[in-house]
SEFIZA-3560 file (N, C-alpha, C; in Angstrom, 3 decimals):
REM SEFIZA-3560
<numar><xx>7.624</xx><yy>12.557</yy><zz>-28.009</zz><atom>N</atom></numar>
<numar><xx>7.687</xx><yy>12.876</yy><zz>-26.610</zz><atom>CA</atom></numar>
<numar><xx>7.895</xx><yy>11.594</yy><zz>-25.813</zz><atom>C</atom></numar>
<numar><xx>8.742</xx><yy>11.521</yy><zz>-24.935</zz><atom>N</atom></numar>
<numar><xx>9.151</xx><yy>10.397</yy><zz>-23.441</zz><atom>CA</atom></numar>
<numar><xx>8.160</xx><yy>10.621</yy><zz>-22.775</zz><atom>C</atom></numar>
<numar><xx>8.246</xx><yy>9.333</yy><zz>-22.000</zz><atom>N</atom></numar>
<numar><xx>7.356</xx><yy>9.231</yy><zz>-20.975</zz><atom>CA</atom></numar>
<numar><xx>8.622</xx><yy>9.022</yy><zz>-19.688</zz><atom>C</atom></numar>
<numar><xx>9.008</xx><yy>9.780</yy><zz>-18.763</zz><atom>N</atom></numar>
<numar><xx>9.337</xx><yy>9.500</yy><zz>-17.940</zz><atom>CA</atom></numar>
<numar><xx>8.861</xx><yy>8.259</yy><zz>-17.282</zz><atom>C</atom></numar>
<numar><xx>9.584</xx><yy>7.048</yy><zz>-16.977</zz><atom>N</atom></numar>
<numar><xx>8.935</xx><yy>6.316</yy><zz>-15.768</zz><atom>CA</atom></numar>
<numar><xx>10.317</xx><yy>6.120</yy><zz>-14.491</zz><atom>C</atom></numar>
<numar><xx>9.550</xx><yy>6.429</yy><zz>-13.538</zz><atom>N</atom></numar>
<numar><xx>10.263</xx><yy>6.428</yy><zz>-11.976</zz><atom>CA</atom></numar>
<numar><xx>10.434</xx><yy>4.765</yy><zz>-11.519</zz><atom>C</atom></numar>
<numar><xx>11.750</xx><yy>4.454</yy><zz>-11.439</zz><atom>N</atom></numar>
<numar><xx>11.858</xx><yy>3.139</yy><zz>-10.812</zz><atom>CA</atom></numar>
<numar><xx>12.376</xx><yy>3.036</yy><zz>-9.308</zz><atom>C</atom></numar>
<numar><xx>11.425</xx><yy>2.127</yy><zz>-8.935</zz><atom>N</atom></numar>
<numar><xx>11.959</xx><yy>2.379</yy><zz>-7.001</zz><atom>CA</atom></numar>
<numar><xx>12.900</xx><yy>1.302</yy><zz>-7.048</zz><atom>C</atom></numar>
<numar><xx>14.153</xx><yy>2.346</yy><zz>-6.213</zz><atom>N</atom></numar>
<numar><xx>15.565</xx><yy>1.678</yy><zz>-6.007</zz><atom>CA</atom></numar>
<numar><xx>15.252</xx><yy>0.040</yy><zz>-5.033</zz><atom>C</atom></numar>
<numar><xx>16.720</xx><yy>-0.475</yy><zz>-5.264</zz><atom>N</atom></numar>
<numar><xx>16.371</xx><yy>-1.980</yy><zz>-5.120</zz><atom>CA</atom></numar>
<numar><xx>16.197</xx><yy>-1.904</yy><zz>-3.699</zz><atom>C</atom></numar>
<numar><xx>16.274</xx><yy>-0.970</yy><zz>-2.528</zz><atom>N</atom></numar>
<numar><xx>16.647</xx><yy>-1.403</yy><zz>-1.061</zz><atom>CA</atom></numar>
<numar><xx>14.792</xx><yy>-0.751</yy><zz>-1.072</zz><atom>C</atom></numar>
<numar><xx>13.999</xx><yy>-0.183</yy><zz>-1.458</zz><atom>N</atom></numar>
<numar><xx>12.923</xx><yy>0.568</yy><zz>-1.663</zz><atom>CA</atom></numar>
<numar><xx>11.412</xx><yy>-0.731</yy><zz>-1.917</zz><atom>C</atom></numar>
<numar><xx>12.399</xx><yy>-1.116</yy><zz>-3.328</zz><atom>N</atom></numar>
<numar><xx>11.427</xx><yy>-2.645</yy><zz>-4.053</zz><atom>CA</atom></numar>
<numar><xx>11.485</xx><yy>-3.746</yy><zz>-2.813</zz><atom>C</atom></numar>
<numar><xx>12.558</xx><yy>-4.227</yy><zz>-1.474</zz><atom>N</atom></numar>
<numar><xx>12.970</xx><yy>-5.064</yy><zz>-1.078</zz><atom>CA</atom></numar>
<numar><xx>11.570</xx><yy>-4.808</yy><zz>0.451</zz><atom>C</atom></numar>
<numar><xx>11.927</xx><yy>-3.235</yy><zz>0.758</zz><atom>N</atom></numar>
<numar><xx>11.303</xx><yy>-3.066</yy><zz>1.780</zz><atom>CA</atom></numar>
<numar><xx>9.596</xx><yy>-3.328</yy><zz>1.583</zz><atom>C</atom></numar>
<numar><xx>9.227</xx><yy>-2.830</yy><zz>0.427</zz><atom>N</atom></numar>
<numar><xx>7.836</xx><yy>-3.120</yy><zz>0.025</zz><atom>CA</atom></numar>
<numar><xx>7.824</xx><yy>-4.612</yy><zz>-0.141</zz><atom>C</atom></numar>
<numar><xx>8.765</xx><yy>-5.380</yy><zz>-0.631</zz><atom>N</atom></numar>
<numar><xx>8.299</xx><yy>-6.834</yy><zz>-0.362</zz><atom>CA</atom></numar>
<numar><xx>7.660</xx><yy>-7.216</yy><zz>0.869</zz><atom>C</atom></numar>
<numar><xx>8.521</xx><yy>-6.487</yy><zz>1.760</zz><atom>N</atom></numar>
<numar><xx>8.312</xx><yy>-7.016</yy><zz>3.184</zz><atom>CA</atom></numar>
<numar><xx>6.910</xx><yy>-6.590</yy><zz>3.328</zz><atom>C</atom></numar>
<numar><xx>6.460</xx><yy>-5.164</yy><zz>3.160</zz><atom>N</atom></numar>
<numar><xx>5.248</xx><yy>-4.779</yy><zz>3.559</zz><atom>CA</atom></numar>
<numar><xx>4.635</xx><yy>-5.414</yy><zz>2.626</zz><atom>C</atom></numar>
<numar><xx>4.006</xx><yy>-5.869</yy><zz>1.821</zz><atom>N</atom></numar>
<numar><xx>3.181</xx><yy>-6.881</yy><zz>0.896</zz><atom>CA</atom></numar>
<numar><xx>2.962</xx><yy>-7.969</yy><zz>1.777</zz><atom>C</atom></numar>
<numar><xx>4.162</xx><yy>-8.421</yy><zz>2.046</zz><atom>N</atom></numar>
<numar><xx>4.002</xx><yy>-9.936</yy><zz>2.615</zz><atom>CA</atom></numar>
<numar><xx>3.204</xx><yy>-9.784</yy><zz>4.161</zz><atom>C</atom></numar>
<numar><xx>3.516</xx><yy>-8.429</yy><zz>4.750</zz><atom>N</atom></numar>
<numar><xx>2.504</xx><yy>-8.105</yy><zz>5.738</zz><atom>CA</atom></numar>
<numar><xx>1.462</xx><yy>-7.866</yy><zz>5.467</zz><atom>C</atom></numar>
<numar><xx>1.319</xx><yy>-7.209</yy><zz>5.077</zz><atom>N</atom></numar>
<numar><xx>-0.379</xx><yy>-6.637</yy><zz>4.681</zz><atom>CA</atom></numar>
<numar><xx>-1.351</xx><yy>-7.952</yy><zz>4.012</zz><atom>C</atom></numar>
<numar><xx>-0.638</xx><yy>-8.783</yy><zz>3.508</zz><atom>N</atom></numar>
<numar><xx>-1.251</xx><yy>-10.046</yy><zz>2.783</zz><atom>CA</atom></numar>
<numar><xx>-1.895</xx><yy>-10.515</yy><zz>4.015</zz><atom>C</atom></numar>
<numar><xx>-0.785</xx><yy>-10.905</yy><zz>5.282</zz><atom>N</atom></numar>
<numar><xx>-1.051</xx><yy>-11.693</yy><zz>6.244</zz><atom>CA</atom></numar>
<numar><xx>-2.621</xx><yy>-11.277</yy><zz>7.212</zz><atom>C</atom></numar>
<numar><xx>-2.553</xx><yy>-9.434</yy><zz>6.800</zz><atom>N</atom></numar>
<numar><xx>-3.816</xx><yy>-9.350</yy><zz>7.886</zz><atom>CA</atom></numar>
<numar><xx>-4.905</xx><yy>-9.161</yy><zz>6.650</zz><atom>C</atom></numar>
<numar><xx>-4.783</xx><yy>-9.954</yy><zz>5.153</zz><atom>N</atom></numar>
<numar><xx>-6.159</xx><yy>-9.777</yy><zz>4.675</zz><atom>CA</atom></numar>
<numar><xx>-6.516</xx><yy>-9.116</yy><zz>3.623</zz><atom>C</atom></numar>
<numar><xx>-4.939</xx><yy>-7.907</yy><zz>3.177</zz><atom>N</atom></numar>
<numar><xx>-4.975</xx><yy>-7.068</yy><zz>2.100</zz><atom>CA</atom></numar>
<numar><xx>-3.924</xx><yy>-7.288</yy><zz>1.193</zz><atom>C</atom></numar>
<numar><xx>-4.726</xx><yy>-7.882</yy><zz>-0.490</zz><atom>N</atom></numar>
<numar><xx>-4.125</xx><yy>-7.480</yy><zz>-1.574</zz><atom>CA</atom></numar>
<numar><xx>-3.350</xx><yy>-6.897</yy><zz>-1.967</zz><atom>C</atom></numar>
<numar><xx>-2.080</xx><yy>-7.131</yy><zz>-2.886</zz><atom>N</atom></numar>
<numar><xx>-1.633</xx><yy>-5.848</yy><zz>-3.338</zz><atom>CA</atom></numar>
<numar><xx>-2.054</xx><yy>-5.766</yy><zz>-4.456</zz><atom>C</atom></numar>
<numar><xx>-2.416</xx><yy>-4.333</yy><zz>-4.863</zz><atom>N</atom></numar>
<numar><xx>-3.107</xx><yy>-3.742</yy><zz>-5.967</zz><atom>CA</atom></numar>
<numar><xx>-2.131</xx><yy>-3.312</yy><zz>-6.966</zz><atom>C</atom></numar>
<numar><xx>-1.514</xx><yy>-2.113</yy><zz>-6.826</zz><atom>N</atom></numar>
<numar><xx>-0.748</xx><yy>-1.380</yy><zz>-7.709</zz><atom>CA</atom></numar>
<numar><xx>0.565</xx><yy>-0.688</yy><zz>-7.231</zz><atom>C</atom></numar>
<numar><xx>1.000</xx><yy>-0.293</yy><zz>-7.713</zz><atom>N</atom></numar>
<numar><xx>2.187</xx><yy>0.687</yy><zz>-7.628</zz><atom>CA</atom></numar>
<numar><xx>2.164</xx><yy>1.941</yy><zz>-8.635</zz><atom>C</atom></numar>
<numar><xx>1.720</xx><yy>3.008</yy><zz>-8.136</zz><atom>N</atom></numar>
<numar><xx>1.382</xx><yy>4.432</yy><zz>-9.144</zz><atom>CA</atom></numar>
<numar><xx>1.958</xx><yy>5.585</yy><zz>-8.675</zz><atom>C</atom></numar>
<numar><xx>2.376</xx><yy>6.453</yy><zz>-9.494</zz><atom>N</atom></numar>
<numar><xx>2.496</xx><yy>7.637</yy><zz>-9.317</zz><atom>CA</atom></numar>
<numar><xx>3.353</xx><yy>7.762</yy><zz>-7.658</zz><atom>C</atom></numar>
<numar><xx>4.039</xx><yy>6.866</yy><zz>-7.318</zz><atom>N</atom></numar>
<numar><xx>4.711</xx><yy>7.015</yy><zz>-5.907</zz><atom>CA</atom></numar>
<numar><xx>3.667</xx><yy>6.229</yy><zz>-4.797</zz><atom>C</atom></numar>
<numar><xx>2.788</xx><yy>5.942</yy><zz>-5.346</zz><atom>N</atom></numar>
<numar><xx>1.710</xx><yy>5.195</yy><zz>-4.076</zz><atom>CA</atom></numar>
<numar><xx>1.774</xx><yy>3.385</yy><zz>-4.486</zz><atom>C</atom></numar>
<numar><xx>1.631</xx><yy>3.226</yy><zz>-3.092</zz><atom>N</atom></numar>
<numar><xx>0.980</xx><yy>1.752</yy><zz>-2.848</zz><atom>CA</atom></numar>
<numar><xx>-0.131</xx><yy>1.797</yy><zz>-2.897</zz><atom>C</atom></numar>
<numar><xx>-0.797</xx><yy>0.769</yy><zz>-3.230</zz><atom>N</atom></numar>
<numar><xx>-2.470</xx><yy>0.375</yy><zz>-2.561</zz><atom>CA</atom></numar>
<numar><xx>-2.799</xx><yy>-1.129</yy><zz>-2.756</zz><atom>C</atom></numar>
<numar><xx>-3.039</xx><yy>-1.406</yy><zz>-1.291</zz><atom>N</atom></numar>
<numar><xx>-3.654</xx><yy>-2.851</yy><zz>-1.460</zz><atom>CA</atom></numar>
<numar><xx>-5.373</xx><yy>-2.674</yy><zz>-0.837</zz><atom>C</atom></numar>
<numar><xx>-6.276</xx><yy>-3.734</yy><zz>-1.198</zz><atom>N</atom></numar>
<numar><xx>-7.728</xx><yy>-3.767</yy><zz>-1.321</zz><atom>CA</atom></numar>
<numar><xx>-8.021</xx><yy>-5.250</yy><zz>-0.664</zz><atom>C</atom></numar>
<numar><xx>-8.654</xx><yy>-4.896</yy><zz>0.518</zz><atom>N</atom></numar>
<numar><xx>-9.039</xx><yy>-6.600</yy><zz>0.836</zz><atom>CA</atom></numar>
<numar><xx>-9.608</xx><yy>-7.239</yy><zz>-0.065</zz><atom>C</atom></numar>
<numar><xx>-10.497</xx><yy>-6.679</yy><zz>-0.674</zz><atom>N</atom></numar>
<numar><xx>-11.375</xx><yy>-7.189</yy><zz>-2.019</zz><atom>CA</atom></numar>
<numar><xx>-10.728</xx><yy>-6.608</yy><zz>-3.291</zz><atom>C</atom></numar>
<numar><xx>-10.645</xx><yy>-7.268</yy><zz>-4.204</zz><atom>N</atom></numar>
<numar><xx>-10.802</xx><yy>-6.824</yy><zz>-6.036</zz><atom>CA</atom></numar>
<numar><xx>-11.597</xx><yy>-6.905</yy><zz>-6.567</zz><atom>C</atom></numar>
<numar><xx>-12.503</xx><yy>-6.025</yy><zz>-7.070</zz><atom>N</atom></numar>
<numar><xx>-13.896</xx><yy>-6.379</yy><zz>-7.607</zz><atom>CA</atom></numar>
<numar><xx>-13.333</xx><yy>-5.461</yy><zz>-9.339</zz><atom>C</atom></numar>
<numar><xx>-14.689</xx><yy>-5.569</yy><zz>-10.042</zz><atom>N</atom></numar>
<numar><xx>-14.458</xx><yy>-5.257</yy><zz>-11.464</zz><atom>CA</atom></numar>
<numar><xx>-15.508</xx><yy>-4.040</yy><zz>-11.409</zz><atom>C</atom></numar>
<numar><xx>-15.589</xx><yy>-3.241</yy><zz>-12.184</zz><atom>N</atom></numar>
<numar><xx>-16.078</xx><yy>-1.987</yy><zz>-12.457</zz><atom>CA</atom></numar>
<numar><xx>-16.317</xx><yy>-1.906</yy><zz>-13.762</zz><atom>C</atom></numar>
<numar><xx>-16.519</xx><yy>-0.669</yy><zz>-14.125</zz><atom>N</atom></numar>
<numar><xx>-16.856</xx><yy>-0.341</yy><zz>-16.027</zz><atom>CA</atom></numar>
<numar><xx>-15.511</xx><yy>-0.314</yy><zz>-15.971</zz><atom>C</atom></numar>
<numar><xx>-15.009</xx><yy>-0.166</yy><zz>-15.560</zz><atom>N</atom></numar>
<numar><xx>-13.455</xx><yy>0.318</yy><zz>-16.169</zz><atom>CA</atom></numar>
<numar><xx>-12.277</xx><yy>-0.426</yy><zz>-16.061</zz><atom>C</atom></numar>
<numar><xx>-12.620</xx><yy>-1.456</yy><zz>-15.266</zz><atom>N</atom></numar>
<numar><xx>-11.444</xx><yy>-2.738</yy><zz>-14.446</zz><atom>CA</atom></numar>
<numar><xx>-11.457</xx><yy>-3.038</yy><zz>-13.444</zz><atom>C</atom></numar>
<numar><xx>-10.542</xx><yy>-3.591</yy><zz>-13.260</zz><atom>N</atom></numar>
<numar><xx>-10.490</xx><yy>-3.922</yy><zz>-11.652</zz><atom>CA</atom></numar>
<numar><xx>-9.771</xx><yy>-2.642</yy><zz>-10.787</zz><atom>C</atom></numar>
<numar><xx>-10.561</xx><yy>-3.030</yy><zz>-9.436</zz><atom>N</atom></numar>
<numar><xx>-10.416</xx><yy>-1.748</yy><zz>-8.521</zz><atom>CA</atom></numar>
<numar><xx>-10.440</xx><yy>-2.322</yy><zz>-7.391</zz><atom>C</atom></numar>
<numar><xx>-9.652</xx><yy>-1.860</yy><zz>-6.328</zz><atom>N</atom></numar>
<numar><xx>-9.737</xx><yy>-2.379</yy><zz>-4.998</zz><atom>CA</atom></numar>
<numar><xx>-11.156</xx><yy>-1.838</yy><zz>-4.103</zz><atom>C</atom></numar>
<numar><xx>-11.812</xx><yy>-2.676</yy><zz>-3.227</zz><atom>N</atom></numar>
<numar><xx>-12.551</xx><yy>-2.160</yy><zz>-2.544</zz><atom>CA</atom></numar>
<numar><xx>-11.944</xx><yy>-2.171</yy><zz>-0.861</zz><atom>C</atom></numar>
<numar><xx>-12.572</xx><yy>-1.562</yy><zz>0.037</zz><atom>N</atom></numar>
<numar><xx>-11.932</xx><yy>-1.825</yy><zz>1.719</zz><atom>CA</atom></numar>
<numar><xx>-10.295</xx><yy>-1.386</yy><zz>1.344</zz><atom>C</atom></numar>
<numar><xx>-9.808</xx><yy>-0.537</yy><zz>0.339</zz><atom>N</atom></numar>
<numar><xx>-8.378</xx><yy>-0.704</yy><zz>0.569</zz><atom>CA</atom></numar>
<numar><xx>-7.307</xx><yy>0.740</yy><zz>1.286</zz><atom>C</atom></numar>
<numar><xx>-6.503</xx><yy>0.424</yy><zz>1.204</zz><atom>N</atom></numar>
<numar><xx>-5.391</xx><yy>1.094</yy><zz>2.321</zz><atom>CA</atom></numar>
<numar><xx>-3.820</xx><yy>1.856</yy><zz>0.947</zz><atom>C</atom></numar>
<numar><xx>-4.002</xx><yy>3.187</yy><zz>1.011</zz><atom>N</atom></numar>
<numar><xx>-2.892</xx><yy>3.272</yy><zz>-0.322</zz><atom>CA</atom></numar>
<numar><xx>-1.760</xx><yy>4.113</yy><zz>0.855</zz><atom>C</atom></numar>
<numar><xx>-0.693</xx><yy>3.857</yy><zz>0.609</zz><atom>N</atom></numar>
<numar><xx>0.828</xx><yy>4.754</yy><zz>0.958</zz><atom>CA</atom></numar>
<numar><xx>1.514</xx><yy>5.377</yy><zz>0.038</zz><atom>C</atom></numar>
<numar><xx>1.893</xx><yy>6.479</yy><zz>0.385</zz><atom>N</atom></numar>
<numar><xx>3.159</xx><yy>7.036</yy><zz>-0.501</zz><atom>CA</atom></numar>
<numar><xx>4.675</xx><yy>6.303</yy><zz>0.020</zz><atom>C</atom></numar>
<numar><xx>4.941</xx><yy>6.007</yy><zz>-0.858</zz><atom>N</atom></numar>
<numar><xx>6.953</xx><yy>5.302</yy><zz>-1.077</zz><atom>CA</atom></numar>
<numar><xx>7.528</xx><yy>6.481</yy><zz>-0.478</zz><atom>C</atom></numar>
<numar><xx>7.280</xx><yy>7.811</yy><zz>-1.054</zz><atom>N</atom></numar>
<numar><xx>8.407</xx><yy>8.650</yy><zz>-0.734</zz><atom>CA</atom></numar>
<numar><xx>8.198</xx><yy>9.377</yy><zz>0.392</zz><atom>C</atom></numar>
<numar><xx>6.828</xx><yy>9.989</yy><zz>0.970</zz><atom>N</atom></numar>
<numar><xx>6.325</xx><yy>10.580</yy><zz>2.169</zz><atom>CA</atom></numar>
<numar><xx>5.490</xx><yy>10.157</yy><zz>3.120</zz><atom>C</atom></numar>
<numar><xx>5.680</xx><yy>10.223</yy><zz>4.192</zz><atom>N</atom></numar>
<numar><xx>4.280</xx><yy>9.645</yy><zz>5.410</zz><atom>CA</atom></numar>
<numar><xx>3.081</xx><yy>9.983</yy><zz>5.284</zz><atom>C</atom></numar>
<numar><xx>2.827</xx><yy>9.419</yy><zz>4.367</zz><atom>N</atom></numar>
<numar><xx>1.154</xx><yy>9.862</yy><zz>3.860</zz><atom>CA</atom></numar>
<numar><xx>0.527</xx><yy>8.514</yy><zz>3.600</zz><atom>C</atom></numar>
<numar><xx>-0.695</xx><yy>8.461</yy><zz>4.000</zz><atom>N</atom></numar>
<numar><xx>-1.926</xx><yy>7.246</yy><zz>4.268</zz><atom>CA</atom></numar>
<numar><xx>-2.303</xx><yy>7.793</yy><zz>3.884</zz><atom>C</atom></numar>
<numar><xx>-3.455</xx><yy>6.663</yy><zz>3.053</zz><atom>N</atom></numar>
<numar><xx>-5.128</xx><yy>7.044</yy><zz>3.182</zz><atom>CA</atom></numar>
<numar><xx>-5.827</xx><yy>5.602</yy><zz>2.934</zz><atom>C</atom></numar>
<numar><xx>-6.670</xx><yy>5.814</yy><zz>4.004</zz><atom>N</atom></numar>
<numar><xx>-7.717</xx><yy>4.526</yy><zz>3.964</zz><atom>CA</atom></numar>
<numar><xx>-8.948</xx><yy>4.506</yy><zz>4.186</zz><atom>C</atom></numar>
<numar><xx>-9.560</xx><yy>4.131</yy><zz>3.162</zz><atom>N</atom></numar>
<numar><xx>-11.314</xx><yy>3.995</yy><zz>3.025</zz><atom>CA</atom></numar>
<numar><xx>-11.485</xx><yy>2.301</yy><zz>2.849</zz><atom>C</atom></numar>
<numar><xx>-11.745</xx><yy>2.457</yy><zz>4.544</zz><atom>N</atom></numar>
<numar><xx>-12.298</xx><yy>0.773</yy><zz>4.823</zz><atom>CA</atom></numar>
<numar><xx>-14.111</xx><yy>1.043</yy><zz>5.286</zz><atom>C</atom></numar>
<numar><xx>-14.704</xx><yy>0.150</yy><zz>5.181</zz><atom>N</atom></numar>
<numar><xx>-15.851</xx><yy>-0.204</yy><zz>5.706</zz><atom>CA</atom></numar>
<numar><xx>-16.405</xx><yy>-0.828</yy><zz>6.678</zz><atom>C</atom></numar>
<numar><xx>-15.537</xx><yy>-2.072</yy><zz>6.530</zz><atom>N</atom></numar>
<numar><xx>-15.910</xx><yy>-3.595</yy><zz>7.052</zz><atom>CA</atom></numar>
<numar><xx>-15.000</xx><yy>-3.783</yy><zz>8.358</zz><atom>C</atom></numar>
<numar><xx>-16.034</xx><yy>-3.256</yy><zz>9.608</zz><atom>N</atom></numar>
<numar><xx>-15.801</xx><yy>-3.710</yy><zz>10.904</zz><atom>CA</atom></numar>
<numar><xx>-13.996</xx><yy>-4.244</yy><zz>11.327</zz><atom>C</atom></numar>
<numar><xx>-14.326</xx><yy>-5.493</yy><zz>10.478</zz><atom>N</atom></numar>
<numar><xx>-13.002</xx><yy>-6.699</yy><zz>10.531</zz><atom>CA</atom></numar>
<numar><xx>-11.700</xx><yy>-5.964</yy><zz>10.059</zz><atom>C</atom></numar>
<numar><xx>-11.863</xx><yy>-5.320</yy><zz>9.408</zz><atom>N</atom></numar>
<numar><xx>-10.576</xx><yy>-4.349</yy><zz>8.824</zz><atom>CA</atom></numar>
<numar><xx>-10.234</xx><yy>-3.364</yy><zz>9.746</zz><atom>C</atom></numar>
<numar><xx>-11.550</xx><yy>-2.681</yy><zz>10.203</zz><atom>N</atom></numar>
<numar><xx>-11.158</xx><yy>-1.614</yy><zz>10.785</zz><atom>CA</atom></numar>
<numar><xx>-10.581</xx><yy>-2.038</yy><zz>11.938</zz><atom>C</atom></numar>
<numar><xx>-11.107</xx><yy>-3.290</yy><zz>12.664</zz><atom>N</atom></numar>
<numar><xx>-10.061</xx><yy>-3.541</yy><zz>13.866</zz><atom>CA</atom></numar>
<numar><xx>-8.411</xx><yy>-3.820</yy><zz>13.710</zz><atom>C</atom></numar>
<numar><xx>-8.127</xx><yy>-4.226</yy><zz>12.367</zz><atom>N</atom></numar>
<numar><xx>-6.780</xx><yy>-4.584</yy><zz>11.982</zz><atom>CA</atom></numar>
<numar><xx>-5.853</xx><yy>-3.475</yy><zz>11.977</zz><atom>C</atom></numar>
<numar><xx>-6.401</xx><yy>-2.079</yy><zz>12.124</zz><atom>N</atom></numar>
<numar><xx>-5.412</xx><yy>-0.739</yy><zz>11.583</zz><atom>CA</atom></numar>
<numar><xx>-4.189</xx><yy>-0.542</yy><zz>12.756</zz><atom>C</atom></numar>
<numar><xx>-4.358</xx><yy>-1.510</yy><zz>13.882</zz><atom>N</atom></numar>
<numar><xx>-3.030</xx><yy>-0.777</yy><zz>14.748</zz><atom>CA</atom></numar>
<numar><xx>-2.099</xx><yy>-1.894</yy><zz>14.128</zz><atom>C</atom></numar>
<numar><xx>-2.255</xx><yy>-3.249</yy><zz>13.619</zz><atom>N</atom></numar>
<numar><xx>-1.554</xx><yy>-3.728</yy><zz>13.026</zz><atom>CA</atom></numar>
<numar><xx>-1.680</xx><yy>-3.031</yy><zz>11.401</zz><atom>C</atom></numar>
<numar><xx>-2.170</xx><yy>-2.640</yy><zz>10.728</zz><atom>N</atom></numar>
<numar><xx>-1.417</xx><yy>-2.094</yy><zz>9.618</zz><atom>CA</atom></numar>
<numar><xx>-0.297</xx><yy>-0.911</yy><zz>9.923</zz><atom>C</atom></numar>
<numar><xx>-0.782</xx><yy>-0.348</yy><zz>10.895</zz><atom>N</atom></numar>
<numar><xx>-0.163</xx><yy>1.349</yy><zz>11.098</zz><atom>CA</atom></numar>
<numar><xx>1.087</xx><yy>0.579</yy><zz>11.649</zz><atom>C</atom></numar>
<numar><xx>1.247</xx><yy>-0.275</yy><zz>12.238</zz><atom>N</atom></numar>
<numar><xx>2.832</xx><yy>-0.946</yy><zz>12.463</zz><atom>CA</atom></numar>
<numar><xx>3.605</xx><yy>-0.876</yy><zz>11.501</zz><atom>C</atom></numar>
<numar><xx>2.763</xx><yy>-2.194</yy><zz>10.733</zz><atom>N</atom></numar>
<numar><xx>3.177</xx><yy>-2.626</yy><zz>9.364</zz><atom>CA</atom></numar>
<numar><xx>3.971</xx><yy>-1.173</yy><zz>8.522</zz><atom>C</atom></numar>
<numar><xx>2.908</xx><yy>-0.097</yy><zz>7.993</zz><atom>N</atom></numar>
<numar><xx>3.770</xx><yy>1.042</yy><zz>7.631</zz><atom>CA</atom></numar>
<numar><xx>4.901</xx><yy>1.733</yy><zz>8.028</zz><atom>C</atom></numar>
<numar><xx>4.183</xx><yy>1.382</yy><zz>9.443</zz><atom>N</atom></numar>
<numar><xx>5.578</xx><yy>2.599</yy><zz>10.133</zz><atom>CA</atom></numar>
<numar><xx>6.858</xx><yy>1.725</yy><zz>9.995</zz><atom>C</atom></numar>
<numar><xx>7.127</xx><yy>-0.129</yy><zz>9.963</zz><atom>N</atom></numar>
<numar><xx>8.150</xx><yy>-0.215</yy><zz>9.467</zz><atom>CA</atom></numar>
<numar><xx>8.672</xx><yy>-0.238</yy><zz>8.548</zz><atom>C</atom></numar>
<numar><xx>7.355</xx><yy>0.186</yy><zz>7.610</zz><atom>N</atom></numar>
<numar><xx>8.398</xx><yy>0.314</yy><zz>5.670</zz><atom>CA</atom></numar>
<numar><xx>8.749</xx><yy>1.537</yy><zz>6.081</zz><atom>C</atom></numar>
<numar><xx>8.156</xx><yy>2.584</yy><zz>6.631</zz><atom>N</atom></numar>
<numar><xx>8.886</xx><yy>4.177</yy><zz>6.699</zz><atom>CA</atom></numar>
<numar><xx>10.097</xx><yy>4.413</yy><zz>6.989</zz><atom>C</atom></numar>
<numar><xx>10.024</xx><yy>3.370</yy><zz>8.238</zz><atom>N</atom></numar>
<numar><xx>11.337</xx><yy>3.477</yy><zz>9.197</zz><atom>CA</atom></numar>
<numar><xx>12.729</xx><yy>2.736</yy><zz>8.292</zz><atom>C</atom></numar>
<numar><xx>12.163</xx><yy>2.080</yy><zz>7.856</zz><atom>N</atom></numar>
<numar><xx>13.285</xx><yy>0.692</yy><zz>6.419</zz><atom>CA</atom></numar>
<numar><xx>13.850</xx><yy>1.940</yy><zz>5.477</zz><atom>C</atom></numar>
<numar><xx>12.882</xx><yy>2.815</yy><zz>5.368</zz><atom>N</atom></numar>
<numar><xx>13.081</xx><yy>3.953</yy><zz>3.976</zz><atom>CA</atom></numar>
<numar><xx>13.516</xx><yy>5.396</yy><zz>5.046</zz><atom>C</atom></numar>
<numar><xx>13.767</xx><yy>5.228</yy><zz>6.245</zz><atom>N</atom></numar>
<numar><xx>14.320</xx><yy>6.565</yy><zz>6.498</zz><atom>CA</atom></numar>
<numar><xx>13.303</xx><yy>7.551</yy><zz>6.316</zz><atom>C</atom></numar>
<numar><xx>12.303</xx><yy>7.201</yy><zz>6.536</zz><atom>N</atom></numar>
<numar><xx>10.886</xx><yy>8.554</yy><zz>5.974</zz><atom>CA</atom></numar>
<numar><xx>10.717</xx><yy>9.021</yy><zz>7.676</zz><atom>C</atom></numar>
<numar><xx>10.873</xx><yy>10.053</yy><zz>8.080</zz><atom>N</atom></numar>
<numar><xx>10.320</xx><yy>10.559</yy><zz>9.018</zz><atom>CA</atom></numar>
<numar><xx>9.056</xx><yy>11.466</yy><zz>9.123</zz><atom>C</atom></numar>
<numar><xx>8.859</xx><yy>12.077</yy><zz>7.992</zz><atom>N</atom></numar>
<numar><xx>7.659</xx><yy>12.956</yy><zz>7.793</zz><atom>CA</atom></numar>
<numar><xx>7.287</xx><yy>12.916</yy><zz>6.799</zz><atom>C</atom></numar>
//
């Protein structure tokens, strides 16, 4: 049996550079790339199981979908600059909804 794996096209990989290099600037990691999601973690901490982001912020590549479980005050004031930050990878990727 294959394992399908999904590769994000090069104008897709280019735009997430950009958002990395933002999200770095206000404080957040990048973590992973899964199943169609981003997620970066202000913190990386270790677990039983590995490393895991804590305070972090995940996106879908292909749809306008967030989700963020922050804690820490300092983050939470940063979200009208993250919600920028996304809305211009969306807008880079043509995602309207």
């Amino acid at each position: 049996m294959s394992t399908e794996v999904k590769v994000l096209s090069t104008s897709t990989r280019t735009n997430l550079e950009a958002l990395k290099h933002h999200m770095k600037k206000l404080g957040f990691k990048y973590f992973e790339e899964k199943d169609g999601w981003v997620t970066f973690g202000a913190r990386l901490m270790m677990n039983g199981k590995g490393v895991v982001p804590d305070d972090c912020i995940s996106i879908s590549v292909r749809f306008m979908d967030v989700h963020a479980d922050l804690w820490h005050f300092d983050l939470i004031s940063k979200l009208p600059e993250v919600k920028q930050a996304i809305l211009d990878f969306y807008e880079a990727e043509g995602i309207t909804e």
